[in-house]
C-alpha atoms as a printed R data frame, in Angstrom:
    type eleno elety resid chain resno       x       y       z
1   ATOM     1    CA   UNK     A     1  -4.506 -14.261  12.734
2   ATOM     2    CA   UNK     A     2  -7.902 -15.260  14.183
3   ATOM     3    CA   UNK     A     3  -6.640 -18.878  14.509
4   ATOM     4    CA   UNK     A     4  -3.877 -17.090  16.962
5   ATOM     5    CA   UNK     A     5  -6.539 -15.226  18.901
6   ATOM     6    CA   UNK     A     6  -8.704 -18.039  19.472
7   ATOM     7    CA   UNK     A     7  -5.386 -20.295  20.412
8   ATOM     8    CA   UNK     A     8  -4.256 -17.798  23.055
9   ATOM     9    CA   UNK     A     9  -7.721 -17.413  24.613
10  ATOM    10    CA   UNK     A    10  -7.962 -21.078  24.478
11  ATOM    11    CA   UNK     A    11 -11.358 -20.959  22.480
12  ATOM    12    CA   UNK     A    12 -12.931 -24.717  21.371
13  ATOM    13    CA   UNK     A    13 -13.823 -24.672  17.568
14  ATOM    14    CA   UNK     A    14 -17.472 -24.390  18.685
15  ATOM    15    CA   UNK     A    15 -16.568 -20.806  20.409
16  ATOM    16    CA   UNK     A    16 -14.447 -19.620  17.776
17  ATOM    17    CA   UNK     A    17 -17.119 -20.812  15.053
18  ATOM    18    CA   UNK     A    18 -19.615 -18.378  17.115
19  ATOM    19    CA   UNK     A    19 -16.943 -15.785  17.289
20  ATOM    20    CA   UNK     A    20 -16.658 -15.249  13.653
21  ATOM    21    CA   UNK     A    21 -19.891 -13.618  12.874
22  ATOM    22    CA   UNK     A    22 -18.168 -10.515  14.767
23  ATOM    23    CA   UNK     A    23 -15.305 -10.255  12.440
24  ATOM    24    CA   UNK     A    24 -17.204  -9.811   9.383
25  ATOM    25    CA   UNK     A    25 -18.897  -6.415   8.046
26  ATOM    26    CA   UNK     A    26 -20.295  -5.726   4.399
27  ATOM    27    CA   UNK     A    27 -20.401  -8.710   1.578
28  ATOM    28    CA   UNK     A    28 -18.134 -11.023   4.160
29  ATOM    29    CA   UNK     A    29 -20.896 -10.811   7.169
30  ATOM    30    CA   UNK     A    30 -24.139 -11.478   4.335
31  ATOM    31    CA   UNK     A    31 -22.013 -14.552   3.278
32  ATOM    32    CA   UNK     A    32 -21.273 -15.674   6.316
33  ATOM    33    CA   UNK     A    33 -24.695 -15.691   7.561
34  ATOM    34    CA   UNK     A    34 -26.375 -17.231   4.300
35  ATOM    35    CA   UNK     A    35 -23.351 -19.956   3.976
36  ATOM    36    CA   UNK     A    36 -22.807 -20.470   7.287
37  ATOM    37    CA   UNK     A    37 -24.567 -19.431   9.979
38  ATOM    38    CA   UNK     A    38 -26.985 -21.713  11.436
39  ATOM    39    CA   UNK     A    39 -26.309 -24.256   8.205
40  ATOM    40    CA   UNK     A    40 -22.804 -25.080   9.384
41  ATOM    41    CA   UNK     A    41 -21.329 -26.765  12.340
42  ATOM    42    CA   UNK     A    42 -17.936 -27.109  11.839
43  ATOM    43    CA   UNK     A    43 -15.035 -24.037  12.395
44  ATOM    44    CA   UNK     A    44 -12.763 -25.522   9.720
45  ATOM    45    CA   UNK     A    45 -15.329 -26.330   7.291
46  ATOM    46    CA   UNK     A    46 -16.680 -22.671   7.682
47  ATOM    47    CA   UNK     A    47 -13.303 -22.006   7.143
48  ATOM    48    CA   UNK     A    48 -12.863 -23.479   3.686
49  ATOM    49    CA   UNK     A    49 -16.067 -22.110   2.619
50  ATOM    50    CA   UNK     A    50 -14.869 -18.241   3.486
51  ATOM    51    CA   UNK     A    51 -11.326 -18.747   1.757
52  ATOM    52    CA   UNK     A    52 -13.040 -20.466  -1.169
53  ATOM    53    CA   UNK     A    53 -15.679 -17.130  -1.846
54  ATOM    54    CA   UNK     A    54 -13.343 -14.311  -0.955
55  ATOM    55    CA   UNK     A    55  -9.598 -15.372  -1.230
56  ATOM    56    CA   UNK     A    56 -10.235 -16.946  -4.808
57  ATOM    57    CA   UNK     A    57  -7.710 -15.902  -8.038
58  ATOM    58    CA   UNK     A    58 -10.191 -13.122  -9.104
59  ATOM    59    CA   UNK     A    59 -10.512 -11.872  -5.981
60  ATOM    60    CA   UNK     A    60  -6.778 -11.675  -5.381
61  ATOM    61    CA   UNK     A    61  -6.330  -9.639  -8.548
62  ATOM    62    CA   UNK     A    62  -8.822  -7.109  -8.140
63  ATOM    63    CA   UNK     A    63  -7.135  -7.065  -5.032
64  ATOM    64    CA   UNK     A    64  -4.139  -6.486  -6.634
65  ATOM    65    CA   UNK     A    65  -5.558  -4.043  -9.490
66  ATOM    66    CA   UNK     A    66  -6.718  -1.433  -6.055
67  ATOM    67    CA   UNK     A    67  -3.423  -1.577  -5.021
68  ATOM    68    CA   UNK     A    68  -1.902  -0.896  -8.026
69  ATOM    69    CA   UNK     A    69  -4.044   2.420  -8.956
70  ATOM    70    CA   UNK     A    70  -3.498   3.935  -5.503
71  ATOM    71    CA   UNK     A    71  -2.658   7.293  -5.534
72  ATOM    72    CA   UNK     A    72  -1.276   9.500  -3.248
73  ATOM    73    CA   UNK     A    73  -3.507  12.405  -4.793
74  ATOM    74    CA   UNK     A    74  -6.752  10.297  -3.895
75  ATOM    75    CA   UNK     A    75  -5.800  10.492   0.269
76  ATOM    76    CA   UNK     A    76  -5.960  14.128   0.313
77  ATOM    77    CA   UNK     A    77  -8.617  16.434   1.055
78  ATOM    78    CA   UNK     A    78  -8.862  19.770   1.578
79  ATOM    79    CA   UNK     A    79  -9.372  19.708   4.789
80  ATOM    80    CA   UNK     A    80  -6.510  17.238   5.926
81  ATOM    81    CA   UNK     A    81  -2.224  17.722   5.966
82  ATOM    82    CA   UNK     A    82  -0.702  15.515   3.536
83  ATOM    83    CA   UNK     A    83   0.909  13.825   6.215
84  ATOM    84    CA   UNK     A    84  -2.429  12.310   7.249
85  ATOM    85    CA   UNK     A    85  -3.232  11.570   3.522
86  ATOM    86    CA   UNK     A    86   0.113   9.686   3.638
87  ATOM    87    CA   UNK     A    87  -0.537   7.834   6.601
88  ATOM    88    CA   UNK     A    88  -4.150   6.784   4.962
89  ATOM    89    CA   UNK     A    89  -2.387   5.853   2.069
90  ATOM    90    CA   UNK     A    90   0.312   3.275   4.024
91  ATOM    91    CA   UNK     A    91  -3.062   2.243   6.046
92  ATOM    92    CA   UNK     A    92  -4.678   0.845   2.848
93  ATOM    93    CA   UNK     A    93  -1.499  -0.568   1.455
94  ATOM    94    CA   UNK     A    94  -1.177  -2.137   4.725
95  ATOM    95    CA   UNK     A    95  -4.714  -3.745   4.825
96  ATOM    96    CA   UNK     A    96  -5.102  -4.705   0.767
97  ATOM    97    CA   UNK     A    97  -1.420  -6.406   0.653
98  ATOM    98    CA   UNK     A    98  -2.292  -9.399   2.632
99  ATOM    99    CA   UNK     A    99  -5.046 -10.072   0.011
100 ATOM   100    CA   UNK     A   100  -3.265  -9.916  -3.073
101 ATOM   101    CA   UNK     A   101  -1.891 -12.832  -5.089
102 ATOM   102    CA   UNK     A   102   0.131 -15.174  -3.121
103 ATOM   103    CA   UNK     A   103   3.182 -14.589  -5.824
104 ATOM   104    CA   UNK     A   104   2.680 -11.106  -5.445
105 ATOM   105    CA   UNK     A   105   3.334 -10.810  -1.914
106 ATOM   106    CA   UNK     A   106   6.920 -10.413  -1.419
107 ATOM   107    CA   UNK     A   107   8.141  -7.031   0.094
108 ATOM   108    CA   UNK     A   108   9.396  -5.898  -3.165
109 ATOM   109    CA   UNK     A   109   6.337  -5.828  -4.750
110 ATOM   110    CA   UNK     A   110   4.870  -3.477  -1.738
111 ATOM   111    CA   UNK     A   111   7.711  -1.551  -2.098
112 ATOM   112    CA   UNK     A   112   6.833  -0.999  -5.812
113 ATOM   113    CA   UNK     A   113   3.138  -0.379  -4.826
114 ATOM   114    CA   UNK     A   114   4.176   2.448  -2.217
115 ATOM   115    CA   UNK     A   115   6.668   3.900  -4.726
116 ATOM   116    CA   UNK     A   116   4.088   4.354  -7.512
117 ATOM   117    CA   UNK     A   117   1.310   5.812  -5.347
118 ATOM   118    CA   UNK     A   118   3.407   8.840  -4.729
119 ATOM   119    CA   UNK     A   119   5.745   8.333  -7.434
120 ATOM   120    CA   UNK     A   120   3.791  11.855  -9.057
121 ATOM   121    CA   UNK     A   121   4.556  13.787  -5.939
122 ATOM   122    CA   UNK     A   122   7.368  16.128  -6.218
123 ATOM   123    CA   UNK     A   123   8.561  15.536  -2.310
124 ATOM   124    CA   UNK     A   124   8.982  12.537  -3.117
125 ATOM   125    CA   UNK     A   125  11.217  12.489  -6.179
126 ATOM   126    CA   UNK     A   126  14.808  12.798  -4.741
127 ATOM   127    CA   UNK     A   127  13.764   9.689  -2.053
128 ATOM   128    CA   UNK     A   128  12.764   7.355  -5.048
129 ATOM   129    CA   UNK     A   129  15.681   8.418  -6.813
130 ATOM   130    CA   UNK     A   130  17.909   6.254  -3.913
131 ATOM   131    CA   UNK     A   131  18.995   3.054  -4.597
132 ATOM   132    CA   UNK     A   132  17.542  -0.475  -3.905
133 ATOM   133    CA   UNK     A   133  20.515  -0.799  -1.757
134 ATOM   134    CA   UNK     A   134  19.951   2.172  -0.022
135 ATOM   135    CA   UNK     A   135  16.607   1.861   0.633
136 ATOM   136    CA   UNK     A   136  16.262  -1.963   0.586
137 ATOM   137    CA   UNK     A   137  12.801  -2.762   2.029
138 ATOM   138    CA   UNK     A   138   9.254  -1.115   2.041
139 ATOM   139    CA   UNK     A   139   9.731  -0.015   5.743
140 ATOM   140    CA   UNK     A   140  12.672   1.622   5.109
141 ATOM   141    CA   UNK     A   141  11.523   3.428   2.071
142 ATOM   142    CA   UNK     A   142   7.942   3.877   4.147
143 ATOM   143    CA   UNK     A   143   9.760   5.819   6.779
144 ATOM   144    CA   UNK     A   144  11.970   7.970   4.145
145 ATOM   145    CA   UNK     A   145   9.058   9.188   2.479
146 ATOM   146    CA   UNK     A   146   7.430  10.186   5.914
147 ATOM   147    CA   UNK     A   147  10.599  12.116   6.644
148 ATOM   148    CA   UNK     A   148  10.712  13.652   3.540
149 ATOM   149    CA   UNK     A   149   7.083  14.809   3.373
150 ATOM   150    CA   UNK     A   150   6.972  16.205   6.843
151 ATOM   151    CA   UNK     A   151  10.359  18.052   5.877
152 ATOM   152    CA   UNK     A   152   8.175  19.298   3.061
153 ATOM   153    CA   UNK     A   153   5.353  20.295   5.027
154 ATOM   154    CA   UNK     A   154   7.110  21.992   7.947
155 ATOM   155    CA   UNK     A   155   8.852  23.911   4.832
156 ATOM   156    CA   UNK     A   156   6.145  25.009   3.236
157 ATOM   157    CA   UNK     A   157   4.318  26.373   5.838
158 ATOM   158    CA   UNK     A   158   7.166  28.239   6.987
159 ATOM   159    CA   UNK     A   159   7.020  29.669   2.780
160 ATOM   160    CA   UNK     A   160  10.223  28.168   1.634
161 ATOM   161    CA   UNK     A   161  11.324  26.834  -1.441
162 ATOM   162    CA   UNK     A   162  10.198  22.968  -1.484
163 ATOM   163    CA   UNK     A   163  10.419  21.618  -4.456
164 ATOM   164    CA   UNK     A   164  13.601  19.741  -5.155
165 ATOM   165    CA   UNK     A   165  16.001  20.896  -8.036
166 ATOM   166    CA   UNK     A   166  19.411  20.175  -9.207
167 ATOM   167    CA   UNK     A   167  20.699  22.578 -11.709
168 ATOM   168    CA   UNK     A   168  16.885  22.943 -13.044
169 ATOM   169    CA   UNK     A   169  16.812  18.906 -14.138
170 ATOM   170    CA   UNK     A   170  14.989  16.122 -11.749
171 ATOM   171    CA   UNK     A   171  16.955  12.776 -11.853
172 ATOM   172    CA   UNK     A   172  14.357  10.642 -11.527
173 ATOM   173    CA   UNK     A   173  14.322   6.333 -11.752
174 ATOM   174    CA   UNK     A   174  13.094   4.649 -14.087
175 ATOM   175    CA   UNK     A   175  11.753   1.726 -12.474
176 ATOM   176    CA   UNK     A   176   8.960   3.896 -11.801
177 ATOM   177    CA   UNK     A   177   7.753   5.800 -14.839
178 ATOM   178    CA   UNK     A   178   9.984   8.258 -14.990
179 ATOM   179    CA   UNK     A   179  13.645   8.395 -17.287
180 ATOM   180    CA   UNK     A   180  16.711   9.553 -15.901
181 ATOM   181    CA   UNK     A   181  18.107  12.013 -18.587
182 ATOM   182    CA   UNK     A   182  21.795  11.414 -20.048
183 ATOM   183    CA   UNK     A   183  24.637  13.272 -18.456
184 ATOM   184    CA   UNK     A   184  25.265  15.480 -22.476
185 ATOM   185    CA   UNK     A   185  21.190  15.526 -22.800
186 ATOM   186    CA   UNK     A   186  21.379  17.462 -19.323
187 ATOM   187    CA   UNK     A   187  23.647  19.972 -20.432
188 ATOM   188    CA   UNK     A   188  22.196  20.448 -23.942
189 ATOM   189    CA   UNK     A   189  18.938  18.871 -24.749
190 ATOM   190    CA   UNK     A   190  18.042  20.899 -28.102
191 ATOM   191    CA   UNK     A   191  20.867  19.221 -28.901
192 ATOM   192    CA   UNK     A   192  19.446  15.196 -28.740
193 ATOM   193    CA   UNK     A   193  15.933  16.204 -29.834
């Protein structure tokens, strides 16, 4: 994305290798200026030396080991809607998936990620229960979730019911956690126990 930036403002290497100090913060800007700055003169060697130290395979799967233990729960604070929590929560998704494993980046996978951050949220049940087909991409399952929970919240501050029910049993999916009991174990579960 910086590449593009520099492109469209038609920046030599030179300008875009001075440039890139201002992009960093934390571990990334001390690397840059004991690697780079001042030592190096060349954008696309710079370059190689930032993807080598922070895009490496264990950084990718630390990467990908945050993303996996998001929860929805960690967002919130008591001082904040869960809306806001959610939005936080689709924020860091949004920033961390870029730097996860290259094989790991397919939309499914952030789909997946998004679905088991709230997957212990009770709004959220009857969404995850739809279909792949139904819900095919994480966008579209990003957006049904936001529905859902501001649904929830504009319910429960008016002090209805919110919590979804169907004859007193959730039908949950399983690709997330959570087993979808059988249609006779529904009816009668002392009886499969």
């Amino acid at each position: 994305m910086f590449e593009d930036v520099a492109q469209n403002y038609r920046c030599s290497k030179a300008e875009a290798l001075q440039f890139l100090n201002n992009l960093f913060t934390g571990g990334a800007r001390v690397t840059f200026r004991k690697l780079i700055k001042g030592q190096v003169q060349n954008y696309d060697t710079a370059m190689a030396i930032l993807e080598k130290e922070f895009h490496n395979a264990p950084a990718q799967a630390r990467i990908l080991a945050k993303l996996e233990s998001l929860k929805f729960t960690d967002f919130t604070t008591a001082d904040s809607s869960q809306n806001d929590a959610y939005v936080r929560l689709t924020e860091r998704i949004e920033e961390l998936f870029p730097r996860s494993p290259p094989q790991m980046q397919h939309d499914y996978h952030k789909r997946r990620i998004l679905a088991c951050a709230v997957a212990d949220q009770p709004w959220a049940l009857v969404t995850l229960d739809r279909t792949d087909e139904e819900l095919p991409t994480y966008s579209t399952l990003s957006s049904a979730l936001a529905s859902v929970l501001q649904k929830h919240a504009s319910r429960s501050a008016a002090g209805e019911s919110v919590i979804p029910h169907d004859n007193g049993t959730f039908y949950t999916n399983p690709r997330y956690g959570r087993s979808k009991p059988r249609r006779n174990e529904a009816r009668n579960p002392s009886k499969f126990r």
